[in-house]
N, C-alpha and C positions, 0 to 999 in steps of 0.2 A: 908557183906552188902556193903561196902564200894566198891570192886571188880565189884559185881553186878551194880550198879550205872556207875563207871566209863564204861563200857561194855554198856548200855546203852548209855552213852553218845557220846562213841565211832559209835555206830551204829547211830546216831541222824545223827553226822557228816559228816557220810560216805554216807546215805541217802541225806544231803543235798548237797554234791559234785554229787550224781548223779543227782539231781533234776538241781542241775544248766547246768551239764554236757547235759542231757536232751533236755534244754531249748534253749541253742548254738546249736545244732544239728539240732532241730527242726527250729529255725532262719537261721540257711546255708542250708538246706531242700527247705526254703520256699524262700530266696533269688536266691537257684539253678534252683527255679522251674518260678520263672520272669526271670530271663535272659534267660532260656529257651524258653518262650514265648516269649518273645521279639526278639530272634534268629529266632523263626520260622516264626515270622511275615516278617520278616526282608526276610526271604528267600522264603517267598510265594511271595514278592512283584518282586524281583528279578527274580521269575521263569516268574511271569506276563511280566516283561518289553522284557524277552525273549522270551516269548511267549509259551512258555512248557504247551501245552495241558492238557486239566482237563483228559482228560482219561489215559494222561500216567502220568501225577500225583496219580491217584486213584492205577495202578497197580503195582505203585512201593509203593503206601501206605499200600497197599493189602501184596504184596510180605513182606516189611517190619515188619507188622501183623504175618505172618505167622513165621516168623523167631523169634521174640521176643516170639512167643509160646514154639515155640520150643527150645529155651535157657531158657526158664520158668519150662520143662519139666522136664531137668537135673539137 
């Protein structure tokens, strides 16, 4: 009985190391995913101040699109 218990306990443990491990991931996820934003703000303004056309913005978005499918595929 004693075995059994500790073997539970162990698993409680191990459980809440992943739960916190979990939780850290999900906070650098959601920290990666504002700097991100913030990055591409930062580089839509940059493309305005140069002046980079919404059309060849759209087909390098497009192109970009189509390449992330296709790395998605594999």
């Amino acid at each position: 009985m004693l075995s059994a218990t500790w073997t539970l306990s162990e698993e409680q443990d191990k459980q809440d190391k992943q739960r916190r491990e979990l939780e850290k991931v999900e906070e650098e996820i959601q920290t990666l995913s504002q700097v991100l934003t913030a990055k591409e703000k930062h580089l839509a303004e940059i493309k305005q101040k140069l002046g980079t056309g919404s059309l060849e913005e759209l087909e390098q978005n497009i192109a970009k699109g189509w390449q992330d499918d296709l790395q998605e595929d594999l």
